[in-house]
C-alpha positions as CSV (number, residue, x, y, z in Angstrom):
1,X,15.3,-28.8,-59.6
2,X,17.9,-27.0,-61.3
3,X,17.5,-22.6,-60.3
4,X,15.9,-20.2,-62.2
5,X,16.9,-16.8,-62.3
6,X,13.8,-14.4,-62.3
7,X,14.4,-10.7,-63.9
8,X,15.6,-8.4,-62.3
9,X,15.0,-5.1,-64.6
10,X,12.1,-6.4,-66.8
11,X,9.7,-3.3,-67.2
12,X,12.7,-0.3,-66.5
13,X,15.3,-1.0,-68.8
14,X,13.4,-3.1,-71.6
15,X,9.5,-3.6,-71.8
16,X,7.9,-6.1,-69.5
17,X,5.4,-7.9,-71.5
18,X,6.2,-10.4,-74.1
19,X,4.1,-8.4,-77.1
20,X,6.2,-5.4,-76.1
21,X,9.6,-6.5,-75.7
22,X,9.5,-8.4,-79.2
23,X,8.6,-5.6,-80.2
24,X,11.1,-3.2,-79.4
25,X,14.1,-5.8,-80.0
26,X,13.0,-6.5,-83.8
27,X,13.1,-2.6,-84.1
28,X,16.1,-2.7,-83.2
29,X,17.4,-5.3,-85.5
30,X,18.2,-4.2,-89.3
31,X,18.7,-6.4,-92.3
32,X,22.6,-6.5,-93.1
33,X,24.5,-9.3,-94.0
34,X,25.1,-11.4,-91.0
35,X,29.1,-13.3,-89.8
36,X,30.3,-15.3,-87.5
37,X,32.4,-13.8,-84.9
38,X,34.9,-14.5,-81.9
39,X,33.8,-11.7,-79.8
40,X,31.6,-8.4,-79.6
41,X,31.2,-5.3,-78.0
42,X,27.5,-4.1,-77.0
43,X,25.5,-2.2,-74.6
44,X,23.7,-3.1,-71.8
45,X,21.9,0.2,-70.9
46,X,18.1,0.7,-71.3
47,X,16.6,0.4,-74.5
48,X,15.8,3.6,-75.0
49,X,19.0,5.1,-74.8
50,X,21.6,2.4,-76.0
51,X,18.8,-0.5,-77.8
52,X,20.0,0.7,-81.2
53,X,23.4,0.1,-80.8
54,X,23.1,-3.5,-79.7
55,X,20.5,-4.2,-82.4
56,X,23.2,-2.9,-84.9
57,X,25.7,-4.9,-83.4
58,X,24.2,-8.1,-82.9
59,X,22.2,-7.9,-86.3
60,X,25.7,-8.1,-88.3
61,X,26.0,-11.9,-85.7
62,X,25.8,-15.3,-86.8
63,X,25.0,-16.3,-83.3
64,X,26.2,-19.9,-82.5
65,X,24.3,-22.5,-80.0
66,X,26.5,-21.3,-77.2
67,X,28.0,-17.8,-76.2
68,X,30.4,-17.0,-73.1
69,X,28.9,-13.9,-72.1
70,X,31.2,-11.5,-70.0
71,X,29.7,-8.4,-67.7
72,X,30.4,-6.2,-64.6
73,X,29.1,-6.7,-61.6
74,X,27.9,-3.1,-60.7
75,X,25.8,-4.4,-57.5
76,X,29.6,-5.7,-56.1
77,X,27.0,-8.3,-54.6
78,X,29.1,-12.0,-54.7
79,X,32.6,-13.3,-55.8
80,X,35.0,-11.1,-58.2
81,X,34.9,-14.0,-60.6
82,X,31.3,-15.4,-60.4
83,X,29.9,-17.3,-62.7
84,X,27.0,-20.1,-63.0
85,X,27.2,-23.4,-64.2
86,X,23.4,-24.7,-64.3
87,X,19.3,-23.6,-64.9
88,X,18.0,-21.3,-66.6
89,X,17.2,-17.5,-66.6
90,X,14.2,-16.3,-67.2
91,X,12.8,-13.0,-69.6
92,X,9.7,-12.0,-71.1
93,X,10.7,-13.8,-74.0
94,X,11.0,-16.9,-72.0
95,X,13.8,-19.4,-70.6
96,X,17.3,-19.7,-71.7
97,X,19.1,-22.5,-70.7
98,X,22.8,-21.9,-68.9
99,X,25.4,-24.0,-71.0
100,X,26.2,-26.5,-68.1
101,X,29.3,-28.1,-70.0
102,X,30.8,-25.5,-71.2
103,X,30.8,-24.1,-68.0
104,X,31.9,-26.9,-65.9
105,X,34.9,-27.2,-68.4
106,X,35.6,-23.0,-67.9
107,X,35.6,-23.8,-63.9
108,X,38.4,-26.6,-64.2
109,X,40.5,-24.7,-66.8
110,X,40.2,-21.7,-64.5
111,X,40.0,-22.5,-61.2
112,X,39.4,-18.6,-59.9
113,X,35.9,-18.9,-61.4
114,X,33.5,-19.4,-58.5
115,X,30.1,-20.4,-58.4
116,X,28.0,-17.8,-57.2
117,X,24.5,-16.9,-58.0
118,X,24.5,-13.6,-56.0
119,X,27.0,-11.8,-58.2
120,X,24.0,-12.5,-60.9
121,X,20.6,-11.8,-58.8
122,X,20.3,-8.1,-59.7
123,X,22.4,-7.3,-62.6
124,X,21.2,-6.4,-65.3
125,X,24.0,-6.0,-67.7
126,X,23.3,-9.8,-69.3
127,X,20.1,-9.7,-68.9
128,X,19.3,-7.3,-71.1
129,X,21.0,-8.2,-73.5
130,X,19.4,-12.3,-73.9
131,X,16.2,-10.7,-75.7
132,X,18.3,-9.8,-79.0
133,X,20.0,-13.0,-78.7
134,X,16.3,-14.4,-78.2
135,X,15.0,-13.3,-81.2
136,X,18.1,-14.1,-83.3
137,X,19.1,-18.0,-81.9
138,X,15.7,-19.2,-80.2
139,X,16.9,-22.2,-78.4
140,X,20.6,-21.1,-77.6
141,X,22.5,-21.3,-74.0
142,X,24.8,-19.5,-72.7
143,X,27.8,-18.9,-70.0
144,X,26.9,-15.9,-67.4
145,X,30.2,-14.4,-66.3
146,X,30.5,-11.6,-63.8
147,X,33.8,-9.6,-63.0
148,X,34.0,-7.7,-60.1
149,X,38.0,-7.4,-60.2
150,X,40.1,-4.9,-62.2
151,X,43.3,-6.4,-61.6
152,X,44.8,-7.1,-65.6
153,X,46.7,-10.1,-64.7
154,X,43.2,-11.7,-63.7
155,X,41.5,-10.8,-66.7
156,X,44.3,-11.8,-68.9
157,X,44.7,-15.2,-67.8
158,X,40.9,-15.5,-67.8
159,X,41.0,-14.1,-71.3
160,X,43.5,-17.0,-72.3
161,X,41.4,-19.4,-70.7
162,X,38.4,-18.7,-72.4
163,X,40.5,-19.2,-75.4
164,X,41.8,-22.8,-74.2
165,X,38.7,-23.9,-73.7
166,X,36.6,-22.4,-76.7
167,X,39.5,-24.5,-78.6
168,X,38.4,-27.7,-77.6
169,X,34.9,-27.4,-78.5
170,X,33.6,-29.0,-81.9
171,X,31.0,-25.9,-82.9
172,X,31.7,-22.4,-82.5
173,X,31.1,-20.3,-79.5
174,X,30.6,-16.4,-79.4
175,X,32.4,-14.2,-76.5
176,X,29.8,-11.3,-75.5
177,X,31.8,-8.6,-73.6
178,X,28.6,-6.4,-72.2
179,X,29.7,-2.7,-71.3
180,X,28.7,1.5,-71.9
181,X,31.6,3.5,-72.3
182,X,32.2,6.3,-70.7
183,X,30.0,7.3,-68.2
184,X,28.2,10.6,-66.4
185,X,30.8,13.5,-68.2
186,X,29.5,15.8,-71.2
187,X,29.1,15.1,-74.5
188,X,32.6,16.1,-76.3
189,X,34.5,14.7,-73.3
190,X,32.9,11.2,-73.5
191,X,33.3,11.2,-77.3
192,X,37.0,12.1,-77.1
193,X,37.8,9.7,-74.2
194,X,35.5,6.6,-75.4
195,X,37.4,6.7,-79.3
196,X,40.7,6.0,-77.0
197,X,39.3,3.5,-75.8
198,X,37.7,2.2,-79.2
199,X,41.0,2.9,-81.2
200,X,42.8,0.3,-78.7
201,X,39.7,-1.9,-78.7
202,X,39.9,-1.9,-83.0
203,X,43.7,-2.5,-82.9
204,X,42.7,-5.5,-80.7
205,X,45.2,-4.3,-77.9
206,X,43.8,-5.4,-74.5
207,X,46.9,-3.9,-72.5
208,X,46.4,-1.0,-74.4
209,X,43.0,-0.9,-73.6
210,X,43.3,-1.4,-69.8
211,X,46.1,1.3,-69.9
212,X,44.2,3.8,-71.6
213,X,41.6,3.5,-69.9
214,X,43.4,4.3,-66.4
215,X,45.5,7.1,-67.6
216,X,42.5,9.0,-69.2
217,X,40.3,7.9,-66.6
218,X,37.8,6.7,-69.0
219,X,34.5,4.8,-66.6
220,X,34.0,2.0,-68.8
221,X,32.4,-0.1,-66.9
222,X,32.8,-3.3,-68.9
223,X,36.6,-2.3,-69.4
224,X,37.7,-6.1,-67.4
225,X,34.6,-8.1,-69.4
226,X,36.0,-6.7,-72.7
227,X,39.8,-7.0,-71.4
228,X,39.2,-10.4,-71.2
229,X,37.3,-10.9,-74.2
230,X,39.6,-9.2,-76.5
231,X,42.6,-11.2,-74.9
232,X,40.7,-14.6,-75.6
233,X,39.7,-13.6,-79.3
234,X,43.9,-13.0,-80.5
235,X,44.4,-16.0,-78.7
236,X,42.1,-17.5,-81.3
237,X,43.1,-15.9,-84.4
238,X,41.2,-12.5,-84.6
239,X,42.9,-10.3,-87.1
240,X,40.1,-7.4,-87.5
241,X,37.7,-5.5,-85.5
242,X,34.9,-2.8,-87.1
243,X,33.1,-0.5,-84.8
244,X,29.3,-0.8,-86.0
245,X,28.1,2.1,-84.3
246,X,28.4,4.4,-81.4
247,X,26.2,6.7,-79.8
248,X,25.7,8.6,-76.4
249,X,22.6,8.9,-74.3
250,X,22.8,12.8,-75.3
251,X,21.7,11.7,-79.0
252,X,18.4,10.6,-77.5
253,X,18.0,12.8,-74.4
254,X,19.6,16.1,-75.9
255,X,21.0,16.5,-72.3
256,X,24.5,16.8,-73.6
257,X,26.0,17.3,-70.1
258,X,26.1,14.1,-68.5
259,X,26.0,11.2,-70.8
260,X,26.9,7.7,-71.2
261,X,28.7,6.1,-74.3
262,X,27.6,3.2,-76.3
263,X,30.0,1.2,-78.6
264,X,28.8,-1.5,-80.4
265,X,32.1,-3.5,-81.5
266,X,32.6,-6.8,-83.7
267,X,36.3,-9.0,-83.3
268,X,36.4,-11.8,-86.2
C-alpha cells in the first residue's frame, strides 16, 4: 500500500478541521486575474502571520495538474536532497496524490535526489502550503522536494534539471520555491536586507541571489529551494518576475523587533 504522510502541523500553523481551514485559505484568496507561471515565491509560515501573502501569490496562479514543489528542511532530519516519489499526503482538506512519474523521471535526470521520507515527516514548509493549492486545483499532484544543502553548485545543477525534465513533459508544470525571508532581526533591518534579496530574485539572478544573500547575511531559509527554482525557470524562458506582496510578521504582531519576512514572488 503505497505511504501516506499524516500532518505534521495541522492545528498550529493552519486550522485543524476541515470547516476551518477552508475557511481561512478562501480568505486568503482574492479575485485577480489568474496566469500561468514557471515558478513562484510564497510563504510557508503560519497563517496568521504570512497566510495573506501566499493567498496573494497563489491567487494571481493558473495552477497546472502537476507542481515540483521545492522547500528546506529545517528538521535536518534525512538526505540533503530528499525527495518522494510515491502516496499521498494527507491535510484537513484531504489526500493529494505525489506525482509518481514525474518524480521517477527527476530521480534518473538527477541522480543526487534520494528517496527519503524522513527529510519530509515533520516539515512543515510544503505542507502548509497544499491547502491553497487545494482549493485552487482539487485533484492536482505534486513533487515534494527537500534541500538540506547550501552548496550553489548543487542547487544549480538541480535547478537545470528541473528544467530538463519539465521540458519533456506534454502539459505544464509549476515550480513552488517555499521560503520566509529574513528571519528573527527588527523590522527596518529585515526590510532593507529581504528587498536585496527580492531585487536579485526580480532580475531573475540566482548567483546573485545566493551571493547576496551570504554577504549581507540575509536567513532566508528557502534561499537553496528558490536558487534552484529561479535557475530552472531562465532555463525555460522566464523573462519577468513581479513581487505580489511582502509583509513581516511585525505588520500583524506590532512586535517590530524580531520579525520574519514574507515575499510572495511570481517568475513567468
Amino acid at each position: 500500500m503505497p505511504p501516506l504522510r499524516h500532518p505534521a502541523v495541522a492545528g498550529k500553523f493552519y486550522p485543524h478541521d476541515a470547516a476551518g481551514l477552508s475557511f481561512a485559505v478562501n480568505s486568503f484568496l482574492k479575485a485577480a486575474p489568474r496566469k500561468p507561471a514557471l515558478a513562484c515565491v510564497a510563504p510557508h509560515a503560519g497563517y496568521i502571520y504570512s497566510g495573506h501573502v501566499a493567498g496573494a501569490v497563489f491567487s494571481t496562479l493558473e495552477i497546472p495538474s502537476r507542481v515540483i514543489m521545492l522547500c528546506p528542511n529545517h528538521t535536518g532530519r534525512g538526505q540533503p536532497l530528499s525527495i518522494v516519489s510515491t502516496g499521498t499526503w494527507l491535510t484537513p482538506l484531504g489526500e493529494v496524490s505525489v506525482a509518481a512519474h514525474l518524480a521517477e523521471q527527476l530521480k534518473e535526470e538527477f541522480f543526487p535526489l534520494t528517496e527519503d521520507t524522513e527529510a519530509h515527516r515533520s516539515e512543515h514548509a510544503i505542507e502548509v502550503e497544499l491547502p491553497f493549492l487545494q482549493v485552487l486545483k482539487p485533484g492536482f499532484s505534486f513533487v515534494p522536494i527537500a534541500l538540506g544543502t547550501r552548496n550553489y553548485e548543487v542547487l544549480e545543477a538541480l535547478g537545470i534539471a528541473l528544467a530538463n525534465v519539465i521540458r519533456q513533459q506534454n502539459d505544464p508544470v509549476l515550480i513552488i520555491a517555499s521560503s520566509d525571508m529574513n528571519h528573527y532581526e527588527n523590522d527596518d533591518l529585515t526590510r532593507v536586507k529581504d528587498a536585496k534579496a527580492i531585487e536579485r530574485i526580480l532580475a531573475l539572478d540566482p548567483s546573485g541571489l545566493f551571493s547576496v544573500a551570504m554577504k549581507e547575511d540575509i536567513s532566508m531559509c528557502g534561499l537553496g529551494a528558490t536558487v534552484s527554482a529561479l535557475t530552472a525557470a531562465k532555463q525555460l524562458g522566464a523573462s519577468q518576475a513581479e513581487l505580489i506582496k511582502y509583509a513581516t510578521s511585525g505588520d500583524v504582531s506590532n512586535d517590530r523587533d524580531l520579525v520574519v519576512g514574507y515575499a510572495g514572488i511570481l517568475i513567468w
